[in-house]
C-alpha positions as CSV (number, residue, x, y, z in Angstrom):
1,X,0.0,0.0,0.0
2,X,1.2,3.4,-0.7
3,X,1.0,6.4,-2.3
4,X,2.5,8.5,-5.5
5,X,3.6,12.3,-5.1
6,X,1.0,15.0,-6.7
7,X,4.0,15.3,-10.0
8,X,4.4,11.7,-9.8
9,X,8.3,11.8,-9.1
10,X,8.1,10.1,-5.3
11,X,6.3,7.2,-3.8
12,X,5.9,6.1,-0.9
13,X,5.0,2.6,0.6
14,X,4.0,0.7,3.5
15,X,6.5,-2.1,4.4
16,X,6.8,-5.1,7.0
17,X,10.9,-5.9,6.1
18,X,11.4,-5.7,10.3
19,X,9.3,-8.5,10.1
20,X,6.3,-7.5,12.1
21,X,3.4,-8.1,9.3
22,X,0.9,-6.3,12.3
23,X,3.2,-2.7,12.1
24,X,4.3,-1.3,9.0
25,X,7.0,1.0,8.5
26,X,7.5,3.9,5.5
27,X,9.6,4.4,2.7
28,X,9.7,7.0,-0.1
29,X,11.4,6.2,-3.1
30,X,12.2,8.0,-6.1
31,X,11.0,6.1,-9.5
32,X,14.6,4.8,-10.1
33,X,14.2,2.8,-6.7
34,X,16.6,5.3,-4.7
35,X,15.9,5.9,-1.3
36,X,14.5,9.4,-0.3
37,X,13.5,9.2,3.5
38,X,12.1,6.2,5.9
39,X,10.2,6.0,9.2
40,X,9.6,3.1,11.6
41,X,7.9,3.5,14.5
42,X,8.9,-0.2,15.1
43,X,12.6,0.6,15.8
44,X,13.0,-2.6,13.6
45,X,10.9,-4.5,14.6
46,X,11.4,-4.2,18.6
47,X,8.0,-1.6,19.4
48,X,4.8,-2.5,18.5
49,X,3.7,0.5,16.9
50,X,2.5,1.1,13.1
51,X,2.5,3.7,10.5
52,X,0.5,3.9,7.5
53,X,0.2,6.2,4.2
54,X,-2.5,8.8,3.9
55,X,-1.3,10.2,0.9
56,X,0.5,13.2,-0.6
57,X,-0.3,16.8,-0.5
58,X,-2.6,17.6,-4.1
59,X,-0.3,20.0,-4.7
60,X,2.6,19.8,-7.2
61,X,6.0,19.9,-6.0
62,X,4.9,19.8,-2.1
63,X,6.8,17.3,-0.1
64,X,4.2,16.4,2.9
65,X,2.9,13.0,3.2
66,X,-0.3,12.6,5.4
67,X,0.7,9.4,7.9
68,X,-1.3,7.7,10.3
69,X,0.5,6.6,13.5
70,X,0.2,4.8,16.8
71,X,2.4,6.9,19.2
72,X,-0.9,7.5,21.5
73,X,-2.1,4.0,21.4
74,X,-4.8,4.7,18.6
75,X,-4.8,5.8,14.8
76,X,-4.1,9.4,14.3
77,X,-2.6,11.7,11.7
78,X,0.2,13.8,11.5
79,X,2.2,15.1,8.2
80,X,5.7,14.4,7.7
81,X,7.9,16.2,5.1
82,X,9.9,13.5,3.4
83,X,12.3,16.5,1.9
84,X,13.2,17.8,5.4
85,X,11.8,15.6,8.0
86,X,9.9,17.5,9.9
87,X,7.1,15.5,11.5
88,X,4.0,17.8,12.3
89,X,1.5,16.3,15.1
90,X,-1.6,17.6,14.8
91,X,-3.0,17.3,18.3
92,X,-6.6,16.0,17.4
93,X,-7.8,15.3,20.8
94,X,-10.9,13.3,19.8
95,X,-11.5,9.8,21.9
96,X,-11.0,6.1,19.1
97,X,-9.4,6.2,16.1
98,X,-8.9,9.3,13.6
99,X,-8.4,9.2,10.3
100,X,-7.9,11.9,7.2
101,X,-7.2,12.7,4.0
102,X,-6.5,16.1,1.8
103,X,-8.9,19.0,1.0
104,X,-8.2,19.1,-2.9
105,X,-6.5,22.8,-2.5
106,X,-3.9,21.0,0.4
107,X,-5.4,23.7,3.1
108,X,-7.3,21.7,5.1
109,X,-7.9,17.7,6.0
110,X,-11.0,15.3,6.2
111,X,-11.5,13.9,9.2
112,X,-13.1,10.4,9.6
113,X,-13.7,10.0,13.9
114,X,-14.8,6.5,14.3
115,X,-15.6,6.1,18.0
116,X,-17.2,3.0,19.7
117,X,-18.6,2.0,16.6
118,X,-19.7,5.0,15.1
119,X,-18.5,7.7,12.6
120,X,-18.3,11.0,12.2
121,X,-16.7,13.9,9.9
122,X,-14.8,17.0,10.7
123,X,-12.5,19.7,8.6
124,X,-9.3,20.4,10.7
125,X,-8.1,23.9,9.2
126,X,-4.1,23.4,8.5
127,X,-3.4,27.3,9.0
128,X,-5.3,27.6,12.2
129,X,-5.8,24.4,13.8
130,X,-9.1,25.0,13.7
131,X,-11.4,21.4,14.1
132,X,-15.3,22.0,12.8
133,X,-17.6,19.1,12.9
134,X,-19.6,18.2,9.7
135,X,-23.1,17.1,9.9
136,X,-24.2,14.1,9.1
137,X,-26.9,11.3,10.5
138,X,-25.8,9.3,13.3
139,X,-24.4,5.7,12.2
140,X,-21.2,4.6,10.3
141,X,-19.7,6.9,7.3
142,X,-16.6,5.4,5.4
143,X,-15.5,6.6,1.9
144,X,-15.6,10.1,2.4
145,X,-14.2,12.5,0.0
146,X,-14.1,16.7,-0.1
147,X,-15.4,17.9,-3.6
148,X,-13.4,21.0,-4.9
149,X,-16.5,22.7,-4.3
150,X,-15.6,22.1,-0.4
151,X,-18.9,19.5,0.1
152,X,-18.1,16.2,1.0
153,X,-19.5,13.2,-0.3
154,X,-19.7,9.8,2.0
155,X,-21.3,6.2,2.1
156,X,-23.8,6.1,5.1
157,X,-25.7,3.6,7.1
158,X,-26.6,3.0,10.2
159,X,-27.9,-0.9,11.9
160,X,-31.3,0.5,10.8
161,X,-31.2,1.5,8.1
162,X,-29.8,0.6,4.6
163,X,-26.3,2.9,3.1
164,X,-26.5,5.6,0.3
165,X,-24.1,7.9,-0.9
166,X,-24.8,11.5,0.4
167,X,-23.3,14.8,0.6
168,X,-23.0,17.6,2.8
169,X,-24.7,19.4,0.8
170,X,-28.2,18.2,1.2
171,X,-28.4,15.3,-1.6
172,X,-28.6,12.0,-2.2
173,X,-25.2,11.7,-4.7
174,X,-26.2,7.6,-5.4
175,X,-29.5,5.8,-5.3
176,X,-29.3,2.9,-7.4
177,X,-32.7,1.5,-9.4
178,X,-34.5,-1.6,-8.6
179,X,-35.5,-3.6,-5.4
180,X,-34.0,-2.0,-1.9
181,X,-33.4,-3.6,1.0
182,X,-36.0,-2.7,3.8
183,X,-35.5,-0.7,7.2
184,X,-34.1,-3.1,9.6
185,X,-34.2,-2.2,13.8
186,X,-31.7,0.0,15.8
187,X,-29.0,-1.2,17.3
188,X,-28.5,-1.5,21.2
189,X,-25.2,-1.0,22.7
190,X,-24.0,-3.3,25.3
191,X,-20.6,-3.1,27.4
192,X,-19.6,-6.3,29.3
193,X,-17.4,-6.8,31.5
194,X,-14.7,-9.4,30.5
195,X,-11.3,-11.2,31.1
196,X,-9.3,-8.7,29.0
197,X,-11.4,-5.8,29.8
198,X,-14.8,-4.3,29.1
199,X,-16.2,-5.7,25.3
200,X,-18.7,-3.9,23.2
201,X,-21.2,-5.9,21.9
202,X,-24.0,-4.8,19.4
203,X,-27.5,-6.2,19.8
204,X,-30.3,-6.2,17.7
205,X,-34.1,-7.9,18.3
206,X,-37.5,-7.7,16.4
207,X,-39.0,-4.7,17.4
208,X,-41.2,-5.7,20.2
209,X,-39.9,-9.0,21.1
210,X,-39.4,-10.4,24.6
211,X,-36.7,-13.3,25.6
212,X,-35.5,-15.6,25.6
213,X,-35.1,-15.4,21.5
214,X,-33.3,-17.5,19.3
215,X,-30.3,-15.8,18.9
216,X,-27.0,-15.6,16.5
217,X,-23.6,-14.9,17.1
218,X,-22.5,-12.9,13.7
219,X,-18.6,-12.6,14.2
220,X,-16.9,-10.3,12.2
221,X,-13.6,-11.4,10.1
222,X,-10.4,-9.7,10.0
223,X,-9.4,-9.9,12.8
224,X,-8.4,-6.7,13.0
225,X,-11.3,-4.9,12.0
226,X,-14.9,-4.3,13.7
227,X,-18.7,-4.3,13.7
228,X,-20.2,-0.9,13.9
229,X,-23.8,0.8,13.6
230,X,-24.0,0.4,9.5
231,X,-26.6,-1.7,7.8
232,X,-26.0,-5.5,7.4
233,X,-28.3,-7.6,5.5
234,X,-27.2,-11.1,6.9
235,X,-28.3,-9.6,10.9
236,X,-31.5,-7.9,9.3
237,X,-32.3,-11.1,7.8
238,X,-32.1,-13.0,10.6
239,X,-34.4,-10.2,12.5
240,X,-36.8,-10.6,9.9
241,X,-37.6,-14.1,10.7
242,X,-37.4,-13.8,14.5
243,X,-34.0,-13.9,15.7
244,X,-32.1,-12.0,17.8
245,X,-28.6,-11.0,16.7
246,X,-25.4,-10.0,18.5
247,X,-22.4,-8.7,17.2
248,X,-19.0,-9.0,19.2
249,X,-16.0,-6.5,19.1
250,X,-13.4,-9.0,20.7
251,X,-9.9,-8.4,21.2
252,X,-8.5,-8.3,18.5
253,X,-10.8,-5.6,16.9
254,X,-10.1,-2.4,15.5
255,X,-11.6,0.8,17.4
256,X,-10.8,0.5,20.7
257,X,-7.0,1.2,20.8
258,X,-3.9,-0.5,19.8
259,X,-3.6,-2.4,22.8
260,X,-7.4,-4.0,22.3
261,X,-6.3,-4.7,18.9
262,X,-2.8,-6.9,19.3
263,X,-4.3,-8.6,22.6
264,X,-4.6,-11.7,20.7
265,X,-1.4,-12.9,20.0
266,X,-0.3,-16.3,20.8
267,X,-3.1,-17.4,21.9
268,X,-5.3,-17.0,18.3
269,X,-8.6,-17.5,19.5
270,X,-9.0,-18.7,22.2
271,X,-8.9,-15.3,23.3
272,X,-11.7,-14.2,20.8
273,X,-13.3,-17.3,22.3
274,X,-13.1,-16.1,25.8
275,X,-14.9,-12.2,25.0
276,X,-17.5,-14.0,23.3
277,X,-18.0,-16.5,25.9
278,X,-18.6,-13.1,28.2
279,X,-21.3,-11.6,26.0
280,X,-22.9,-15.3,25.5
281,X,-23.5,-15.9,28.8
282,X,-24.4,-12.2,29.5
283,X,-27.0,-12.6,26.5
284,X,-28.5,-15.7,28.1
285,X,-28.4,-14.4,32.1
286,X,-30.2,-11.3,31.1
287,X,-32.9,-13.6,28.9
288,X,-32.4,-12.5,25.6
289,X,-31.0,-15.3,24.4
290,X,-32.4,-18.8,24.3
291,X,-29.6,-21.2,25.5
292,X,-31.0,-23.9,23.7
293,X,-31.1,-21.9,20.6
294,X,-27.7,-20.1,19.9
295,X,-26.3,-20.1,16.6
296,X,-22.9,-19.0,15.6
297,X,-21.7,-17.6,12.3
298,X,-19.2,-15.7,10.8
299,X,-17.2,-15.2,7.8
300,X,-13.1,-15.3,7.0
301,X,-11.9,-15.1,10.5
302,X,-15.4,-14.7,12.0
303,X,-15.8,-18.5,9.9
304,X,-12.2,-19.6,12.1
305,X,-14.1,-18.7,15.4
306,X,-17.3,-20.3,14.6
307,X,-15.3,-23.2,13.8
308,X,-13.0,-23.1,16.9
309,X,-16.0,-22.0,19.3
310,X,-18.5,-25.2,17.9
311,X,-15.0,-27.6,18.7
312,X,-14.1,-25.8,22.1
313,X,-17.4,-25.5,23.6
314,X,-19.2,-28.1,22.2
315,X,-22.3,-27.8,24.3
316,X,-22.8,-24.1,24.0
317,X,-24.5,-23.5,20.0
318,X,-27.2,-25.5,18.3
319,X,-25.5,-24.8,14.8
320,X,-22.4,-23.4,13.2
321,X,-22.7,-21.6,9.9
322,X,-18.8,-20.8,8.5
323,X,-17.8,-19.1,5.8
324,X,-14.4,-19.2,4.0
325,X,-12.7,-20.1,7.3
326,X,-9.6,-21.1,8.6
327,X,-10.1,-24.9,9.7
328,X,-6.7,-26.4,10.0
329,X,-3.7,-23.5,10.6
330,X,-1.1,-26.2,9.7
331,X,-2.2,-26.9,6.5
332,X,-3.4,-23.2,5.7
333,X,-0.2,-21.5,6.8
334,X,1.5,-23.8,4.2
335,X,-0.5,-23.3,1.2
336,X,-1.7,-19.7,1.8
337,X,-0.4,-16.3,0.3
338,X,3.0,-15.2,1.7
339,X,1.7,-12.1,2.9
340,X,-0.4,-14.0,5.6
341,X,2.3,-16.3,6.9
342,X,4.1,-13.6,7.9
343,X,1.1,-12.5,9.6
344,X,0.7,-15.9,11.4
345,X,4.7,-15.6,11.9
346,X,3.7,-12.4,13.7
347,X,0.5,-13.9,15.7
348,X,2.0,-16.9,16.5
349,X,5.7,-15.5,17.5
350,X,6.9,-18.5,15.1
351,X,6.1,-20.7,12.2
352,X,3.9,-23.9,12.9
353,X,8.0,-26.2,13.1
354,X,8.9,-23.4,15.3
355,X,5.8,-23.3,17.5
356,X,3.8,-26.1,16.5
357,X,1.9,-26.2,20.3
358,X,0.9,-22.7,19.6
359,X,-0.7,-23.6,16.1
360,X,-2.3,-26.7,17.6
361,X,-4.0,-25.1,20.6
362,X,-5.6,-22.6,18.2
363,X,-6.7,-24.8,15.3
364,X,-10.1,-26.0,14.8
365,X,-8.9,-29.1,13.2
366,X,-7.7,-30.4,16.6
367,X,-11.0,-29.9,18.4
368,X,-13.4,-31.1,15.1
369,X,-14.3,-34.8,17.0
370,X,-15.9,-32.9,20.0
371,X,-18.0,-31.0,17.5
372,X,-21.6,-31.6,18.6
373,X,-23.6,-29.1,16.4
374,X,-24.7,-29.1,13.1
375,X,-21.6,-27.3,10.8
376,X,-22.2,-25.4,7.6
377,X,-19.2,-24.2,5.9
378,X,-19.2,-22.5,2.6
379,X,-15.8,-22.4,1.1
380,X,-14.3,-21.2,-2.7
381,X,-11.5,-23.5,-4.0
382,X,-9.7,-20.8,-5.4
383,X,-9.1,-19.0,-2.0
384,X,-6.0,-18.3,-1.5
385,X,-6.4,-17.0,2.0
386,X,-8.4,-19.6,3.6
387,X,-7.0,-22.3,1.2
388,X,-9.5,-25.2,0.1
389,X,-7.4,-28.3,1.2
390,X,-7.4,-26.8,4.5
391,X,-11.0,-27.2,4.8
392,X,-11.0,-30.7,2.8
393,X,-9.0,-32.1,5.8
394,X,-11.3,-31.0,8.6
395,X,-14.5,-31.8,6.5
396,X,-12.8,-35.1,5.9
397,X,-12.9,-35.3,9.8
398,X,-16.2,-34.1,9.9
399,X,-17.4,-37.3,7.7
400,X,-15.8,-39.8,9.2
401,X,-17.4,-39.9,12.6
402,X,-20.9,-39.1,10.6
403,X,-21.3,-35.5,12.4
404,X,-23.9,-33.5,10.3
405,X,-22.4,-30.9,8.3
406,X,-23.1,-29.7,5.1
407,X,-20.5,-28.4,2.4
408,X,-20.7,-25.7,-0.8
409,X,-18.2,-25.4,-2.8
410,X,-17.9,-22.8,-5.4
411,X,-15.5,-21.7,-8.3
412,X,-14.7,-18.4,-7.0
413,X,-11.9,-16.9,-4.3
414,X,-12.2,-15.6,-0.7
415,X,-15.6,-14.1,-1.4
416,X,-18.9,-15.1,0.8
417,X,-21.1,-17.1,-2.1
């Protein structure tokens, strides 16, 4: 990931040669290769702190590069000259992550707030320092971008209700023909307490319902990323035919700081396993959920938990629903992308010869004979993240002992089908 200069003579790029794939480190380059400046945060590798590129100044032959760092424990910007060096913090003192990008004329930024999962927009004024909100609905915004006209134009949504493309300046910018998805119902915030501190859950029910409900577990992938209030058609599905839903921002999400976010390491999952555990039995002491009734689901790396959480705690969910997930790490560190096993490399401390305990603890694969619960597990044998032979061998497992599962296959990558 990177970014070219505005007269397309320097470019700049996020790298992980310290070998911590979790925090990158920059470099600008000139086009022949040549080295112009470097930052890392990391101190090779030794500090767990990241850097990212925001891009260039829109203006020919300026030098700043908007970078987001970690230096406070949470993504914020600053600008960094790569022709002198000077780092400029800007001192945004807004609570979760911050985010930016250019005004077109280089005099101001965009600000994206995204705050216990929620967003927001603000204009900080370069020349003044000056921070003014932007109005918009209350929900998620992602995508935004300032016009040259100084309006901003951003995808919305919220739990309730479905996204468009609107603009500060009163219109709708995108409303696509044909069928729409309906409303859906707010979302409820819930903070537990649990063993790594307090989680943030997001709870949905049919309007008017009482508990105990039926209730799924919709586990977001990534890991690092995180469920917010923005419009999701698989939880308003389920709503629509009864179901409660809850949504889990373990550690290991994005949002709540950089310490919440690299919590899991070394023990992949099970420490997922253990926040979730929290809001489970939360959901079912309070009576919204039905303990006979509890589904769990999730795609990518929400897919690995459903799989690790139906072999770990067998007696806890009536049925697992997985898609593209990790099922064996032995086999899917081998035949994945390199990219990602230098992420496991960096999540495990090791790779599965050097730590094979580490691997084995954390892998569905070495749990699948305790699983109790129906499995479904949707999987594209083209994926090169959550490799197919991967799930052949815990499938394989699956049909020996007769468990009921169900399998589809597709010809297709690591897409949900």
């Amino acid at each position: 990931m990177g970014d070219l200069s505005h007269d397309g003579s320097l470019l700049a790029i996020e790298h992980t040669e310290h070998g911590d794939a979790m925090h990158s480190a920059l470099r600008v380059t000139r086009l022949d290769g040549s080295t112009v400046a470097e930052l890392d945060d990391t101190r090779g590798g030794t500090v767990e702190l990241g850097l990212e590129v925001l891009g260039f100044a829109p203006v020919g032959g300026d030098t700043r590069l908007l970078v987001g760092h970690q230096r406070r424990g949470r993504w914020e910007p600053m600008i960094w000259d790569v022709a002198s060096g000077e780092e400029t913090e800007l001192g945004i003192e807004l609570p979760g992550d911050v985010n930016a990008e250019w005004y077109p004329d280089g005099s101001a930024l965009l600000i994206a707030h995204s705050f216990e999962a929620r967003g927001e927009l603000w204009r900080y004024d370069l020349a003044t320092r000056a921070l003014t909100q932007i109005e918009t609905p209350a929900g998620s915004v992602s995508g935004a971008t300032a016009r040259p006209d100084g309006t901003v134009e951003y995808l919305w949504s919220s739990a309730a209700r479905p996204p468009s493309v609107r603009s500060t300046g009163g219109a709708v910018v995108l409303d696509p023909p044909g069928m729409k998805a309906p409303a859906s119902v707010p979302v409820e915030d819930v903070w537990i307490e649990g063993p790594g501190g307090r989680i943030h859950a997001l709870v949905q029910k049919p309007a008017g319902a009482e508990g105990p409900l039926p209730t799924v577990f919709e586990i977001h992938g990534g890991p690092a990323w995180h469920d917010s209030d923005s419009f999701a058609a698989g939880p308003a599905a389920w709503i629509d035919h009864g179901y409660a839903v809850v949504r889990v921002n373990y550690r290991g999400s994005t949002g709540y700081g950089r310490e919440w976010t690299d919590a899991l390491k070394h023990r992949v999952g099970l420490i997922e396993l253990e926040d979730i555990t929290a809001v489970r039995e939360w959901a079912v002491g309070s009576g919204l959920a039905d303990p006979a009734k509890l589904v769990l689901a999730g795609g990518s790396w929400g897919g690995y938990l459903t799989l690790l959480g139906l072999g770990t705690q067998p007696e806890a969910w009536a049925v697992g629903l997985a898609a593209v997930p990790v099922a064996d790490f032995v086999t899917s560190y081998h035949d994945e992308m390199e990219n990602l096993k230098a992420l496991d490399r960096t999540l495990f401390g090791g790779s599965p010869e050097e730590v094979p305990e580490r691997y084995e603890a954390s892998s569905p694969l070495t749990y699948v004979d305790a699983v109790r619960a129906p499995v479904y597990i949707s999987a594209g044998v083209n994926d090169p993240r959550c490799p197919i032979r991967q799930i052949d061998n815990y499938v394989d497992r699956l049909a020996a002992r007769g468990a009921v599962h169900e399998v589809y296959r597709y010809d297709a990558g690591h897409a949900r089908s």
